[in-house]
DRENNUMAR-596626 format. One line per 3 residues: for each residue x, y, z of N, C-alpha, C. Coordinates in steps of 0.1 Angstrom, whole numbers, padded with zeros to 4 digits, always signed. Layout:
<sites>
X:Y:Z:X:Y:Z:X:Y:Z | ...
</sites>
This chain:
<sites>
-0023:-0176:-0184:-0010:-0181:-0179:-0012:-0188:-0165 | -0002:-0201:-0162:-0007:-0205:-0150:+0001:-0199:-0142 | +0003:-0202:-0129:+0011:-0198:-0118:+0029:-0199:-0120
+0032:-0189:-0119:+0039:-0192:-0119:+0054:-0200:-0117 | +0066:-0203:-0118:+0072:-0217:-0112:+0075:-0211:-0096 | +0080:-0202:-0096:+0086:-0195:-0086:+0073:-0194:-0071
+0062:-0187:-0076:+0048:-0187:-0068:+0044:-0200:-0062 | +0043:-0208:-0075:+0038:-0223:-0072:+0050:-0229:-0064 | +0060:-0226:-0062:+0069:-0237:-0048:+0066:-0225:-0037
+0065:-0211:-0034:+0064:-0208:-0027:+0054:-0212:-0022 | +0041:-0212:-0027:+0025:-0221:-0020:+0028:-0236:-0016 | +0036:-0239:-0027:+0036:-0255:-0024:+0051:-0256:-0008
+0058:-0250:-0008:+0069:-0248:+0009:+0057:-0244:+0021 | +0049:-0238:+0020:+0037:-0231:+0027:+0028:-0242:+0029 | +0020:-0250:+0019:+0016:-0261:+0022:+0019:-0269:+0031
+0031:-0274:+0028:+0040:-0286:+0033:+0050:-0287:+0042 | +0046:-0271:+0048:+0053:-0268:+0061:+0042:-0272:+0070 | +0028:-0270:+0062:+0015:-0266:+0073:+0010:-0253:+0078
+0019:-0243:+0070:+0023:-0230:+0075:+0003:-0224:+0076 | +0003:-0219:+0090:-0012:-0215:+0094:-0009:-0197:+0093 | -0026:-0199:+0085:-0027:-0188:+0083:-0034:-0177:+0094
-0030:-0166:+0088:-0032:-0157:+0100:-0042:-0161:+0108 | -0053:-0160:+0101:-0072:-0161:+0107:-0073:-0171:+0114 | -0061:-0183:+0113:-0061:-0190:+0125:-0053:-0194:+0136
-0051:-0183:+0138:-0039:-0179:+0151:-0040:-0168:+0157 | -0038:-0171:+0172:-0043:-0155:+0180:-0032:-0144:+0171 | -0042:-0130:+0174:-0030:-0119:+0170:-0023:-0117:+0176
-0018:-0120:+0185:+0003:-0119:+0192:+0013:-0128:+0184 | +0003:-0141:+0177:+0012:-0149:+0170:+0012:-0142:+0158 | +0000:-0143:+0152:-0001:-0137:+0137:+0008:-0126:+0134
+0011:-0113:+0146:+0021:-0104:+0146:+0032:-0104:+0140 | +0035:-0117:+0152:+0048:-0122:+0152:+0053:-0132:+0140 | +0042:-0140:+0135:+0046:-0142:+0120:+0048:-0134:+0112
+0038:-0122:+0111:+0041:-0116:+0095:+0058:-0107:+0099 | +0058:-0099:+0110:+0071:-0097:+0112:+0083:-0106:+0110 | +0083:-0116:+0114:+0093:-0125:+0107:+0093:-0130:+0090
+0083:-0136:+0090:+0083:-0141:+0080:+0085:-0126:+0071 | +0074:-0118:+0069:+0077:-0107:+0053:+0093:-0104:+0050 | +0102:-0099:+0060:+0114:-0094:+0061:+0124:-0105:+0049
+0117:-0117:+0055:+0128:-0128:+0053:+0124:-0133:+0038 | +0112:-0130:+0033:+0106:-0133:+0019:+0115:-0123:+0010 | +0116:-0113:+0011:+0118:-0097:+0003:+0135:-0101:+0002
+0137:-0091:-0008:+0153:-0089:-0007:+0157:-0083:+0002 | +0177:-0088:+0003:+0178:-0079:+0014:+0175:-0064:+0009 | +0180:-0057:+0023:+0180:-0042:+0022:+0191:-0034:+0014
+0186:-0023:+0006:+0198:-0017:-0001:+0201:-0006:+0011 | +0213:-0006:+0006:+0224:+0007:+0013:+0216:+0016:+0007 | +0212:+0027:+0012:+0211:+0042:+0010:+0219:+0050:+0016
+0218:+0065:+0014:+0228:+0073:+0015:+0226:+0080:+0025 | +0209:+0078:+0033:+0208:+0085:+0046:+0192:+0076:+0050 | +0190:+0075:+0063:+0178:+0066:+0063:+0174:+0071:+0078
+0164:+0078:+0084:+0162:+0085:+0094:+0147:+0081:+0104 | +0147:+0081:+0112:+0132:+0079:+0119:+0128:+0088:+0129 | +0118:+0089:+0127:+0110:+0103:+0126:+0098:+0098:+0135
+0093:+0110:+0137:+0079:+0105:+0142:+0067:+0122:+0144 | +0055:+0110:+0135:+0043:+0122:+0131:+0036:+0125:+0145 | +0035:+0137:+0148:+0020:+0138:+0156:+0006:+0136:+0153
-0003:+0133:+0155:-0016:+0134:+0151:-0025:+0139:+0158 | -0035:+0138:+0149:-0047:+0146:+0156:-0055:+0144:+0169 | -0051:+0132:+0179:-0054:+0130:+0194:-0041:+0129:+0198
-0032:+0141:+0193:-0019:+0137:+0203:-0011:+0121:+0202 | -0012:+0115:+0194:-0007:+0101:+0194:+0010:+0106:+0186 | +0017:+0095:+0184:+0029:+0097:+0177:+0030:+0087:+0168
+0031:+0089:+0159:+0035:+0076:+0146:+0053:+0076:+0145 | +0052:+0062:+0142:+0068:+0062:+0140:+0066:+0060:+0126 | +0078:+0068:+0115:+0078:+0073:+0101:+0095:+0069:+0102
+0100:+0068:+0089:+0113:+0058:+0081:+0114:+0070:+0069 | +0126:+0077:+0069:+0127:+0086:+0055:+0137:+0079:+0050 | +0139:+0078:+0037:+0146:+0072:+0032:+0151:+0084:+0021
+0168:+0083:+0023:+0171:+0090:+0008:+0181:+0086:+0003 | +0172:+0082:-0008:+0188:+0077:-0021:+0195:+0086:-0025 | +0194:+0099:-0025:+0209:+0108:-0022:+0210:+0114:-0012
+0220:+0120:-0011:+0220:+0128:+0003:+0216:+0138:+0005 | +0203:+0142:+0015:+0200:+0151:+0016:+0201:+0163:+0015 | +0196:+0174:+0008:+0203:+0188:+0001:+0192:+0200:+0005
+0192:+0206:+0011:+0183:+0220:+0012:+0180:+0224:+0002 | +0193:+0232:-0006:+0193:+0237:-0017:+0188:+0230:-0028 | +0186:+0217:-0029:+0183:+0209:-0041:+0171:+0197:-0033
+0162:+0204:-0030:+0152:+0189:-0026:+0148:+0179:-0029 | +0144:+0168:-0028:+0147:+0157:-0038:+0127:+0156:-0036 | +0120:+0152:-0043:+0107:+0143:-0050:+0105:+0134:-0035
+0091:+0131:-0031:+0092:+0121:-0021:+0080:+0115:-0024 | +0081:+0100:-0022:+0069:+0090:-0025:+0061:+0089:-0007 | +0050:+0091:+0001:+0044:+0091:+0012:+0038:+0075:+0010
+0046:+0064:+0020:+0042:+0050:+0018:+0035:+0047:+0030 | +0025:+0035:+0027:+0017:+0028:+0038:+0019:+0017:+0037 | +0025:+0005:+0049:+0028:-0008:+0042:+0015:-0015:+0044
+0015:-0031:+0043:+0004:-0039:+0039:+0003:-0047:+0054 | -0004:-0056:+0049:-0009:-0063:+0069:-0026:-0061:+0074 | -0034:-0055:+0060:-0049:-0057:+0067:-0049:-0048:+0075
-0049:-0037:+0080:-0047:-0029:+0090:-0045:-0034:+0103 | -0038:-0049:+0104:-0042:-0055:+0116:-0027:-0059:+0121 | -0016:-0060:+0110:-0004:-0067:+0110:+0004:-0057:+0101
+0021:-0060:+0106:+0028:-0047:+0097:+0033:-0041:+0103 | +0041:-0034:+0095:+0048:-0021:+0107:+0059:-0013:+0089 | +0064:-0007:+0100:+0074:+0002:+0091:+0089:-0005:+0085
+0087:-0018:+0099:+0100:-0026:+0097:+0097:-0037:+0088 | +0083:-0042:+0085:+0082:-0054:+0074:+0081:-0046:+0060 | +0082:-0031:+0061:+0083:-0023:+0046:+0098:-0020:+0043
+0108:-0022:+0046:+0116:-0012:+0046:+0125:-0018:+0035 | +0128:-0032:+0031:+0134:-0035:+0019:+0129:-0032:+0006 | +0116:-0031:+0011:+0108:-0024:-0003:+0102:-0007:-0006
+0107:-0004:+0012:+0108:+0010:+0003:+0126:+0014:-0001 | +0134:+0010:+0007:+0146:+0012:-0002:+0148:+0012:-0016 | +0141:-0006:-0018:+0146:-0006:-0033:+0133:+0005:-0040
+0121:+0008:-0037:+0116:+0018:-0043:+0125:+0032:-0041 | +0128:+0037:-0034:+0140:+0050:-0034:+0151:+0050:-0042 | +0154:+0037:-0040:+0171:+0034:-0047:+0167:+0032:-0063
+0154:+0026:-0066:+0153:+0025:-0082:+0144:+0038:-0090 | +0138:+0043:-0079:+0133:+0057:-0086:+0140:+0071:-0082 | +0141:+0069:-0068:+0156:+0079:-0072:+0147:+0091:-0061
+0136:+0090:-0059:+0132:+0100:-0044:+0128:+0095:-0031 | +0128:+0105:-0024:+0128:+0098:-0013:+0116:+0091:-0007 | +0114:+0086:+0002:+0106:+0080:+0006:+0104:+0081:+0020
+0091:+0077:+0026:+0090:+0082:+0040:+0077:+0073:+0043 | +0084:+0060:+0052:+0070:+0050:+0055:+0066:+0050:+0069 | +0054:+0054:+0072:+0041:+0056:+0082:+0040:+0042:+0086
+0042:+0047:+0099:+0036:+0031:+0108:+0023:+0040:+0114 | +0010:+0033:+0107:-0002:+0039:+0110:-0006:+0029:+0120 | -0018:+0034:+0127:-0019:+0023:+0141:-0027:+0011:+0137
-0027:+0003:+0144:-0029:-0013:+0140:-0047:-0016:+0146 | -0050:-0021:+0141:-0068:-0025:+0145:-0060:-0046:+0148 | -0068:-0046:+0160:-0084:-0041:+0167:-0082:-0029:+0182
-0064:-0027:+0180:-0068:-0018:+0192:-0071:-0006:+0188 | -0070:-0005:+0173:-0076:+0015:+0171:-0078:+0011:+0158 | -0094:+0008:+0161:-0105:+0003:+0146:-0104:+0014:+0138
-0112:+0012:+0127:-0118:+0024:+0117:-0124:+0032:+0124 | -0120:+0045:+0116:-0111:+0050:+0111:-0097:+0056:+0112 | -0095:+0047:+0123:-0082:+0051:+0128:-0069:+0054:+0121
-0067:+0044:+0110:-0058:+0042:+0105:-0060:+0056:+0088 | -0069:+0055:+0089:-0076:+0068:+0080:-0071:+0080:+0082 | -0071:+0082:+0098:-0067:+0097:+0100:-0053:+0096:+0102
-0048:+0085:+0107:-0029:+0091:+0107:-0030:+0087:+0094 | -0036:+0080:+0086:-0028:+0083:+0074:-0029:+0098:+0064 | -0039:+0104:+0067:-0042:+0120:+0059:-0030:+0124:+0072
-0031:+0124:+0089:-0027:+0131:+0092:-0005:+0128:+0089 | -0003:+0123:+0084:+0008:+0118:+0080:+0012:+0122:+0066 | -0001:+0126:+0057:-0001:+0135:+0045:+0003:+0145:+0049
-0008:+0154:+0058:-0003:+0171:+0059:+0008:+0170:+0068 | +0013:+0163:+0074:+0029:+0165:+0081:+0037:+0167:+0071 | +0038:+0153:+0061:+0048:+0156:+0051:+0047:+0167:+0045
+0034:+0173:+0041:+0034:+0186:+0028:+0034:+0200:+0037 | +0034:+0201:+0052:+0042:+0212:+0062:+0055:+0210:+0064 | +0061:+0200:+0062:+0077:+0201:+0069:+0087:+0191:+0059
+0080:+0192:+0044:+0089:+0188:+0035:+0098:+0199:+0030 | +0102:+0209:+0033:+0112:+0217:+0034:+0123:+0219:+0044 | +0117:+0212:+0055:+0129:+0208:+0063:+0133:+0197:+0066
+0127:+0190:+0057:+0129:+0173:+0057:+0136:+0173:+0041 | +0142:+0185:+0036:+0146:+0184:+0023:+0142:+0178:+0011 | +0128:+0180:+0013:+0118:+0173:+0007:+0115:+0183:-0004
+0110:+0184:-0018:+0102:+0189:-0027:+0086:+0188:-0024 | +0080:+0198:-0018:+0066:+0198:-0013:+0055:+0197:-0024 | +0061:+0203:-0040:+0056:+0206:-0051:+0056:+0191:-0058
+0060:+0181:-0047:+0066:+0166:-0059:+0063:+0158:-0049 | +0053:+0156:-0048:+0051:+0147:-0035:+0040:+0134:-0043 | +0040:+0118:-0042:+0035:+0111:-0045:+0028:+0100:-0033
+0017:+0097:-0034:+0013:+0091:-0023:+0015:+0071:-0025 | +0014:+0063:-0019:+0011:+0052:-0022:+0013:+0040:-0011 | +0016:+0030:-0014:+0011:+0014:-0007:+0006:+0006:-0013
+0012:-0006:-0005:+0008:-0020:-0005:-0005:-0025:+0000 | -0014:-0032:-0004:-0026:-0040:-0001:-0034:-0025:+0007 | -0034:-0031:+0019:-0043:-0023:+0032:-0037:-0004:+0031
-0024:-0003:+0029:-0015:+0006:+0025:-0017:+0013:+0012 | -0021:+0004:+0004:-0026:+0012:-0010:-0037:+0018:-0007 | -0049:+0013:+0001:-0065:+0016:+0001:-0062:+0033:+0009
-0050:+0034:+0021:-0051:+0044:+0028:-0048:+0053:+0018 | -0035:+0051:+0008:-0034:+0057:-0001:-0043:+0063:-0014 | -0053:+0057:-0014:-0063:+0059:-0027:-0070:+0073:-0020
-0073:+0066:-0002:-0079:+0082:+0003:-0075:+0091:+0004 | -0059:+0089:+0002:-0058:+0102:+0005:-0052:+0114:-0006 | -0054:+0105:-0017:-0056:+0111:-0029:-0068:+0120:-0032
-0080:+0114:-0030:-0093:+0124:-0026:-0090:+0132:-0014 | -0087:+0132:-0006:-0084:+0140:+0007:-0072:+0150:+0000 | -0062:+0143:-0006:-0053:+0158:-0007:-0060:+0167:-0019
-0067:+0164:-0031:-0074:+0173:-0038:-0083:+0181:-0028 | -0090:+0176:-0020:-0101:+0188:-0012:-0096:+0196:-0003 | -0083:+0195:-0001:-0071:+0198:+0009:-0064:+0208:+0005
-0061:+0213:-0011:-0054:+0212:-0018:-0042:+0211:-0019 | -0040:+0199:-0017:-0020:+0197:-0014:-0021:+0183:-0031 | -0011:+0191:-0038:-0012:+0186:-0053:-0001:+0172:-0050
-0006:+0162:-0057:-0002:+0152:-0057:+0006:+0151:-0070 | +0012:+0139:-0074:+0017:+0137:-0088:+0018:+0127:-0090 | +0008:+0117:-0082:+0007:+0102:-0087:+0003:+0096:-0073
-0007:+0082:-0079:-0013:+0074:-0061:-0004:+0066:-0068 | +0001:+0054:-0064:+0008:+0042:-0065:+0003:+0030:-0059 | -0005:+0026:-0063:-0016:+0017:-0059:-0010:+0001:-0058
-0004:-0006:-0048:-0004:-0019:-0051:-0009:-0032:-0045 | -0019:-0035:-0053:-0032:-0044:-0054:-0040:-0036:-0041 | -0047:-0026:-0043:-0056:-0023:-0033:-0066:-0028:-0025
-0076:-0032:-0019:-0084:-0035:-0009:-0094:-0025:-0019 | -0106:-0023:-0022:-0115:-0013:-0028:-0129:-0015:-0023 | -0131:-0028:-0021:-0144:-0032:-0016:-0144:-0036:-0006
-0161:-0035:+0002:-0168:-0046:+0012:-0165:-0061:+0009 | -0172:-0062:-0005:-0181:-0073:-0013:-0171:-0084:-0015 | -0174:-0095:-0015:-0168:-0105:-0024:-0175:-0112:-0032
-0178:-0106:-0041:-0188:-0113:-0047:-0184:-0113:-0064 | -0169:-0109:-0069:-0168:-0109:-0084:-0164:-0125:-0085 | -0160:-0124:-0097:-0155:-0140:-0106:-0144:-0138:-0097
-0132:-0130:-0094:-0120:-0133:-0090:-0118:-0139:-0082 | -0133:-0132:-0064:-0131:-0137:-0055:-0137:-0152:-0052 | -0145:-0158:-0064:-0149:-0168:-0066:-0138:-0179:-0069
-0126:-0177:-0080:-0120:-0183:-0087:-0104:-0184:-0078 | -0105:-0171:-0072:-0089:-0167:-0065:-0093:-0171:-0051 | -0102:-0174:-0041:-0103:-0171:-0026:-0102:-0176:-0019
-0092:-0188:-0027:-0088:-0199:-0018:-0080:-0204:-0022 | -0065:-0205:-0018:-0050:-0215:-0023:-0045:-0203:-0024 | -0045:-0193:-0030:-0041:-0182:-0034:-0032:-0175:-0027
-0028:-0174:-0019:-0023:-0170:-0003:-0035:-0156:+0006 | -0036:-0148:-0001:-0049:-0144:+0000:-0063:-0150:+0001 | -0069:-0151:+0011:-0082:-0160:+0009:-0094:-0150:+0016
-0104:-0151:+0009:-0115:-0146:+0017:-0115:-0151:+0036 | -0114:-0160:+0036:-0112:-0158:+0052:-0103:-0150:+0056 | -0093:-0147:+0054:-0086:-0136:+0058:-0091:-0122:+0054
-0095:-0121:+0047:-0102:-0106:+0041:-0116:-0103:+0054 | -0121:-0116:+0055:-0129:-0120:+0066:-0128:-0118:+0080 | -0113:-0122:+0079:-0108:-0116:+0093:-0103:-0104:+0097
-0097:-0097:+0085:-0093:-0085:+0088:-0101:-0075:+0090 | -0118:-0080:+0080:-0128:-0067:+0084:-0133:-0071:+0098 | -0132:-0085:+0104:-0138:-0083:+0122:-0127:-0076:+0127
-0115:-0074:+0126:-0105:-0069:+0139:-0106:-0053:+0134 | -0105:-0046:+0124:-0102:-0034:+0118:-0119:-0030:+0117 | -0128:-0031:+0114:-0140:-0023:+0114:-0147:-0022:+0126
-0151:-0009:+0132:-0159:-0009:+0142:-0174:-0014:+0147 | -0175:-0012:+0134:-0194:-0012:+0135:-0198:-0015:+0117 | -0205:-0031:+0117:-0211:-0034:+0103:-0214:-0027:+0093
-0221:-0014:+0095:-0225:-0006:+0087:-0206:+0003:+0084 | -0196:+0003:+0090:-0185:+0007:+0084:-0180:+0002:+0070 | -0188:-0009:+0070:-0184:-0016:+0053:-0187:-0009:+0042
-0199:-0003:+0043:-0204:+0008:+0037:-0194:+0019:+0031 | -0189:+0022:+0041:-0180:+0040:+0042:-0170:+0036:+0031 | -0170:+0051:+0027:-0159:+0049:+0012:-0148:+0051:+0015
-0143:+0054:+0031:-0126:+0052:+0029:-0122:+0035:+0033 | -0131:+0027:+0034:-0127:+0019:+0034:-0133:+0010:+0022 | -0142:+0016:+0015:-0143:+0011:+0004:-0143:+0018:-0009
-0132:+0023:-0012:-0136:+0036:-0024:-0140:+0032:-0036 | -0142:+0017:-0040:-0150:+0015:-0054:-0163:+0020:-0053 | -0168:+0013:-0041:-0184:+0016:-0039:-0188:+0016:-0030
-0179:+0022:-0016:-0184:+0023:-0006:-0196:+0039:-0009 | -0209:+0040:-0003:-0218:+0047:-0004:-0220:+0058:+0009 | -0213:+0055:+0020:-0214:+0062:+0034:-0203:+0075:+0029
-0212:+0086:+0029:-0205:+0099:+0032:-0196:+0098:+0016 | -0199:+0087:+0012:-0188:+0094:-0005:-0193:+0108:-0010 | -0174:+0111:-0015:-0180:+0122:-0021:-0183:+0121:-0036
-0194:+0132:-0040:-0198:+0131:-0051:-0193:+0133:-0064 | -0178:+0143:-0057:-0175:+0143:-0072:-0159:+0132:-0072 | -0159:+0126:-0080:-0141:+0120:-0081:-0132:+0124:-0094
-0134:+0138:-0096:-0126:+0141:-0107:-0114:+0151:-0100 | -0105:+0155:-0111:-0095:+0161:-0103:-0084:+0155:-0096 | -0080:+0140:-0098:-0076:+0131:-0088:-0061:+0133:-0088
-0050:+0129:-0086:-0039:+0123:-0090:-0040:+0111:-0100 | -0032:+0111:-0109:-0030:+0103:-0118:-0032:+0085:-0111 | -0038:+0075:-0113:-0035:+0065:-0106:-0027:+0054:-0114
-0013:+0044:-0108:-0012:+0034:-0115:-0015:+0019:-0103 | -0024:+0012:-0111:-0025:+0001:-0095:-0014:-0010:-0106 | -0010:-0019:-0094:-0009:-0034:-0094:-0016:-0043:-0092
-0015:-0050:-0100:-0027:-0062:-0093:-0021:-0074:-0101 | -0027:-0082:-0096:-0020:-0100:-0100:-0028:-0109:-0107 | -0029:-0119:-0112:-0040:-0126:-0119:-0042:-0135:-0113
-0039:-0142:-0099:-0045:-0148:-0094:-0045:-0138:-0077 | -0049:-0128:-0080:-0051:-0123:-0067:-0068:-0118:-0068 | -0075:-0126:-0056:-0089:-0124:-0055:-0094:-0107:-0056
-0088:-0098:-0053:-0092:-0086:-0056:-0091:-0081:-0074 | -0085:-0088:-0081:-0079:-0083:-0092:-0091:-0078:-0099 | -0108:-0084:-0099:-0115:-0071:-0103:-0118:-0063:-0097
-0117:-0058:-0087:-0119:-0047:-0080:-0107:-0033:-0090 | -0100:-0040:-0091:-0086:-0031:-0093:-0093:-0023:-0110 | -0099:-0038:-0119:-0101:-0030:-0132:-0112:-0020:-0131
-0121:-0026:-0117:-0135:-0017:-0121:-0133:-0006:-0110 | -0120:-0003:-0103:-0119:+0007:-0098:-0111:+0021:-0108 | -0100:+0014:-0118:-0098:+0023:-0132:-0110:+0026:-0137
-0121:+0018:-0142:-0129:+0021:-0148:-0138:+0039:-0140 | -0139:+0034:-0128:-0146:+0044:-0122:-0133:+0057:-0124 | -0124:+0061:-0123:-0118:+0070:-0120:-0118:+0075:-0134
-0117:+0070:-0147:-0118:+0074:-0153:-0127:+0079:-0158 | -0138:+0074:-0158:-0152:+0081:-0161:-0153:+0095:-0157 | -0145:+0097:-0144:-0142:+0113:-0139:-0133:+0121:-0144
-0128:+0113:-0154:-0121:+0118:-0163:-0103:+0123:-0159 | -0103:+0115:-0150:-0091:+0110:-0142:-0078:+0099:-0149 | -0073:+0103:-0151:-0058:+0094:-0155:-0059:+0083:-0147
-0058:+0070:-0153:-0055:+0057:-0146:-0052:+0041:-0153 | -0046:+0037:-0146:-0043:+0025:-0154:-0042:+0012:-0143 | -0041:+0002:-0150:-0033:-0014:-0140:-0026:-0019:-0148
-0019:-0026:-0141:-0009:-0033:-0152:-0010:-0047:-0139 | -0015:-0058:-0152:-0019:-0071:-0146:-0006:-0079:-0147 | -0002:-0082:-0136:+0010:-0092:-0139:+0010:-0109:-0137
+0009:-0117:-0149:+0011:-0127:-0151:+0012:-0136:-0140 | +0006:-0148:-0135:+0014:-0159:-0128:+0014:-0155:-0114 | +0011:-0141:-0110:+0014:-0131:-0098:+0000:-0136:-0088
+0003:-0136:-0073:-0004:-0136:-0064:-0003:-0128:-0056 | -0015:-0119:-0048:-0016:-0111:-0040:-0002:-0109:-0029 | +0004:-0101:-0027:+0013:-0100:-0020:+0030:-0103:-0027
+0031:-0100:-0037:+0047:-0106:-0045:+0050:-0096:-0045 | +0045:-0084:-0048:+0055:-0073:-0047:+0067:-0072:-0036 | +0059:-0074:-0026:+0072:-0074:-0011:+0079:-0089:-0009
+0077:-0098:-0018:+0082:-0108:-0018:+0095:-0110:-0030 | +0103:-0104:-0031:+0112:-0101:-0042:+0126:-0115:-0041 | +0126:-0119:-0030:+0135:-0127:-0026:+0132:-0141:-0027
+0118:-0149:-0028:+0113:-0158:-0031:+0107:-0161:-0047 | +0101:-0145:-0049:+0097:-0149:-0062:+0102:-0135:-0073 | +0113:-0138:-0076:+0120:-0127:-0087:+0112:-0121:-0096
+0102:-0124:-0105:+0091:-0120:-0108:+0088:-0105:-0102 | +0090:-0103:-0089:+0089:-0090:-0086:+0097:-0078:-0088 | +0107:-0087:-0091:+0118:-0075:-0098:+0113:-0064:-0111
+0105:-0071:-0118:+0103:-0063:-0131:+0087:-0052:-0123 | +0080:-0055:-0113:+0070:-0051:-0110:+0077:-0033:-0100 | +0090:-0041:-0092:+0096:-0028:-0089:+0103:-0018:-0099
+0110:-0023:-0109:+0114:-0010:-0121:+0105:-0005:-0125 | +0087:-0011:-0131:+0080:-0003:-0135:+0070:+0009:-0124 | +0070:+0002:-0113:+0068:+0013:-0101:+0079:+0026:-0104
+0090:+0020:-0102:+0106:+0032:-0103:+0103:+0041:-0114 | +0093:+0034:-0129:+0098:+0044:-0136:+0085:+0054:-0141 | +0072:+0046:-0133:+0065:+0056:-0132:+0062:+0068:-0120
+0074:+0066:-0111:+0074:+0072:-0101:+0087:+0078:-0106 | +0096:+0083:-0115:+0106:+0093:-0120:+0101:+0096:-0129 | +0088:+0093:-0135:+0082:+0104:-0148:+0074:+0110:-0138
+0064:+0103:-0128:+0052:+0111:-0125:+0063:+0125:-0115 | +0068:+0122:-0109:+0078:+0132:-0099:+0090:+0137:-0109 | +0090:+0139:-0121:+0098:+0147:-0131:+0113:+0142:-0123
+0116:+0131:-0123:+0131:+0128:-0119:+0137:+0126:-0133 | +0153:+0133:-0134:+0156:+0130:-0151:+0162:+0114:-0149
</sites>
């Protein structure tokens, strides 16, 4: 299928604006683009029934600012399922505020709550920075999801792009941890160093996604060359410190797009999980380019990509 109608004027308004991409613009602008621009791409925000901001401690004393979201009203007695989100931005761009229309409508269409991590931003706090608030923003939620009226027993992890990758780790982290998961939610992950498949050959350029920016994100976010290696930042085949075994996982479902340069990474990262004999799937969507999921307001197309998130996220978290 080609691009879609909706995709193709969004690239082609982007074009013919001249609109510059991140990798060539200092990061105070690049900031300040993605914060405007993401918000204004997405639908608006849904009303929910309570929406709260929170903030994690971490492991050097730092504070994360965290977003709970609940599509019902909070109940002691009756806790509701909670999805643990990381938004997108390359670990470089982003915040809790360019996620928040899309974690509503993920709350409001699957029905638990939700709680999104502003993990810290590279190049002022490289790898593995964003690694450890994100596990450490795991075990907050699975200690104080009882008084966050949370189901501790129903907890699902997940993210967008850079957000999904934090979330794949911490699917292996919460198994060796043992804090039981009930699903990663993967959308279009980061998995590799490399660029070297047919996709990023075919996708890595026009795409909105381009290897120069993948290029840029690993100068600002990795500390040291040999970090490309390390498997939390590359869990298909990163080799540094992997662990050996990857069975046991949470269930995984990714996203991915057909013209999004990562899209083999995504099948040969199912491939691997299952060979561990791990539940997993993708679901490839047509005409789609890296980044539409949070784009709901430009390209509708993302609507059908948010119900099937919603409704594998009310089977995997037993919502009736």
């Amino acid at each position: 299928m080609s691009l879609a109608p909706s995709v193709q004027q969004f690239l082609a308004r982007r074009a013919g604006a001249g609109a510059q991409t991140l990798d060539a613009i200092d990061l105070h602008h690049a900031r300040q683009r993605f914060d405007y621009y993401t918000p204004l791409g997405d639908v608006p925000p849904r009303a929910l029934a309570a929406v709260e901001d929170l903030t994690i401690d971490t492991r050097d004393h730092a504070q994360l600012h965290a977003r709970l979201y609940y599509p019902a009203p909070p109940c002691w007695a009756d806790p509701q399922p909670a999805l643990l989100f990381f938004h997108s931005g390359g670990y470089v761009v982003g915040s809790v505020a360019t996620a928040d229309a899309l974690c509503r409508t993920l709350a409001d269409e699957a029905g638990c709550a939700v709680v999104s991590v502003g993990y810290r931003l590279a190049p002022e706090y490289r790898f593995p920075h964003a690694v450890h608030d994100a596990l450490d923003a795991l075990h907050w939620l699975h200690r104080n999801a009882a008084s966050l009226a949370i189901d501790g027993s129903r907890l699902a992890v997940g993210g967008e792009s850079s957000g999904a990758t934090l979330a794949a780790v911490c699917a292996v982290h919460a198994r060796d941890s043992g804090i039981g998961l009930a699903l990663q939610l993967l959308v279009y992950p980061a998995l590799s160093a490399a660029m070297d498949t047919e996709a990023h050959r075919r996708y890595g350029d026009g795409y909105f996604l381009s290897l120069d920016i993948i290029r840029w994100i690993q100068r600002h976010y990795l500390a040291t060359a040999d970090d490309r290696r390390d498997w939390r930042f590359a869990p298909l085949d990163g080799e540094r410190d992997a662990p050996r075994d990857w069975s046991r996982l949470a269930p995984a479902w990714i996203v991915s797009a057909q013209y999004d340069p990562l899209q083999d990474e995504h099948a040969r990262y199912v491939d691997k999980l299952r060979s561990f004999g791990n539940e997993a799937s993708v679901v490839f969507y047509p005409g789609m380019i890296h980044g539409f999921f949070s784009m709901g307001g430009m390209i509708p197309e993302a609507a059908l990509a948010h119900r099937d998130a919603a409704r594998t996220l009310r089977s995997a978290l037993r919502i009736p």
